[in-house]
N, C-alpha and C positions, 0 to 999 in steps of 0.2 A: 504494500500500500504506500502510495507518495508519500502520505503523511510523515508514516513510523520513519522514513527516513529523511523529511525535512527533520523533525523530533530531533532527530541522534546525530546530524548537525550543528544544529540547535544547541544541545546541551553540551557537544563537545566542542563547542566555539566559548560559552560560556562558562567553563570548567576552565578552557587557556586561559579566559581574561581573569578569573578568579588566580590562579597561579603565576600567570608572566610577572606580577611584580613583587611574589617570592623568590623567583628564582635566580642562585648564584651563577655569577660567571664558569662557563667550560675553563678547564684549564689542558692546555695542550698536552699532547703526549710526551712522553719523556723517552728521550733517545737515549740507547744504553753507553755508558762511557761519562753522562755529564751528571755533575752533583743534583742530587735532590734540590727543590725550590729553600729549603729546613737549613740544609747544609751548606749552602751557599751563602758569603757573605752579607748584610746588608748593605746595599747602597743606601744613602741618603739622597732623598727627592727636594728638592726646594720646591719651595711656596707654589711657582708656579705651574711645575709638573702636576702636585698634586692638584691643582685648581683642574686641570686640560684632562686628566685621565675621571677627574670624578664628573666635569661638562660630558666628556665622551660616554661614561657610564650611563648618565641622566639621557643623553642623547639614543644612546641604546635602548634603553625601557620606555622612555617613549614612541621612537619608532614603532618598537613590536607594540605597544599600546595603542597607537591608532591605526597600527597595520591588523588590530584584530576586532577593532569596532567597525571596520573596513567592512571585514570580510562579512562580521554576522551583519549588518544593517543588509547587504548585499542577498544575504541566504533570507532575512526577513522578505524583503523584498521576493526573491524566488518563490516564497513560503506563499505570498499576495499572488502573484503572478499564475503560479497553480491552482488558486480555486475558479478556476473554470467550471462550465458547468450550471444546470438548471439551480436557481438559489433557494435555499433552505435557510434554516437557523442555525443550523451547526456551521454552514461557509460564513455566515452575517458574527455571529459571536469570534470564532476563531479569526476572522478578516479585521475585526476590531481591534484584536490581541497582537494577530502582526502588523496590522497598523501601527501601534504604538509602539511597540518594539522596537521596530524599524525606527520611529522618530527620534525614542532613545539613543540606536546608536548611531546615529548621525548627530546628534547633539554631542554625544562623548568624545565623538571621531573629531568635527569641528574643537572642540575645549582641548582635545588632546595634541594638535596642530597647533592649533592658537599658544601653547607652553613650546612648542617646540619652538616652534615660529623666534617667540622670545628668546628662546636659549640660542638659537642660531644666528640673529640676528647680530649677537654681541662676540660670539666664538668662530662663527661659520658663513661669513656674507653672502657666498655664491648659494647656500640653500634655501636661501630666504625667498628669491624667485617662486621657485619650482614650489614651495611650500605655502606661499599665496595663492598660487595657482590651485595648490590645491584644497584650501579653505574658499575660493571663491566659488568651485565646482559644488563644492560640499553645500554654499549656502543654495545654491539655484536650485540643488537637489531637493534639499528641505524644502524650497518655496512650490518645488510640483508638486511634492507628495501630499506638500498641507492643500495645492486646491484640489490635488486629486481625491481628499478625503478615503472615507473606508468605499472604495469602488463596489455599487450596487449588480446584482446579475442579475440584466435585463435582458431581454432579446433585441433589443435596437444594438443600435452602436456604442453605445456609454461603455459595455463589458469591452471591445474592441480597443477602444480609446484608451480606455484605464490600462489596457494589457503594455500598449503601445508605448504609453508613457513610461511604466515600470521599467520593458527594455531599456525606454533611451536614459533611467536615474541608474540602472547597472550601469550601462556602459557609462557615466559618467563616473561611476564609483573606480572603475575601472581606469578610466581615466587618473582621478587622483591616486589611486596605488601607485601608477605609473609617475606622476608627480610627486610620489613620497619617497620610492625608491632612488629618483633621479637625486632627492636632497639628502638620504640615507648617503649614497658616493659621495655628494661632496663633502660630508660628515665625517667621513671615511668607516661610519658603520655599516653592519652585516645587519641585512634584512632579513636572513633565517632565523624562523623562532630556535630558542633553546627549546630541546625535548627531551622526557624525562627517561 
């Protein structure tokens, strides 16, 4: 059934965003021959090492944070998009639920940009573009989906319309990943999530 697997999506989008910002840094593999991380001296970092590695940190957890409000507003969306189909009360209840879900994380996704935005703006100038760009898409998106409201199943055109529009606020979500990753490089962060 669609559903059980929009569902299990669903929950495993919202299980990463509950964990990405527990989780520690990967640490590389250790090649045989060189000292343990333990047994190796300490260097001392000045002031403003440790400023650039803990910015790049912060830089990291947010990326993967609004690279994953991204994804689920996206699969909310997919979730809208599928109820196709003569209307019932079970499509009108659950269309109201991804309705608003969907609005959630585009509001996350946009507040999750908007920090980054800042943090770039002061450490990372060239990201600042790419990541306008992609808080601008983010706002148009919200302004379809709020006149699209929760889309009625009619047999006129409205049901077509509503479909129509849903495609073109993925591909625009799509769009901004593409604009998040491009300021992820100039960041010099990895846009792969950590996995457990």
């Amino acid at each position: 059934m669609r559903w059980t697997r929009v569902a299990k999506l669903l929950a495993a989008a919202l299980l990463a965003t509950a964990s990405a910002a527990a989780q520690t840094p990967e640490r590389p593999a250790q090649s045989e021959g060189q000292p343990s991380p333990a047994a190796r001296p300490a260097t001392p970092q000045t002031a403003r090492e440790k400023a650039a590695a803990q910015a790049t940190d912060q830089a990291k957890k947010d990326v993967d944070v609004a690279g994953i409000h991204l994804q689920v507003a996206k699969l909310y969306l997919t979730g809208l998009y599928g109820l196709a189909g003569s209307p019932s009360t079970w499509d009108r209840e659950h269309g109201v639920a991804l309705f608003t879900q969907a609005q959630n994380a585009l509001t996350d996704a946009e507040r999750q940009l908007a920090e980054l935005q800042g943090l770039a703006q002061r450490t990372w100038p060239d990201a600042d573009q790419p990541l306008s760009r992609a808080r601008n898409t983010l706002v148009r998106v919200q302004a379809q989906l709020r006149s699209l409201s929760v889309p009625l199943r009619t047999s006129g055109g409205q049901d077509q319309a509503g479909q129509s529009a849903i495609k073109q606020m993925s591909k625009s979500l799509d769009s901004s990943r593409d604009e998040l990753d491009s300021a992820a490089k100039a960041m010099g962060v990895d846009t792969k999530l950590r996995t457990p």
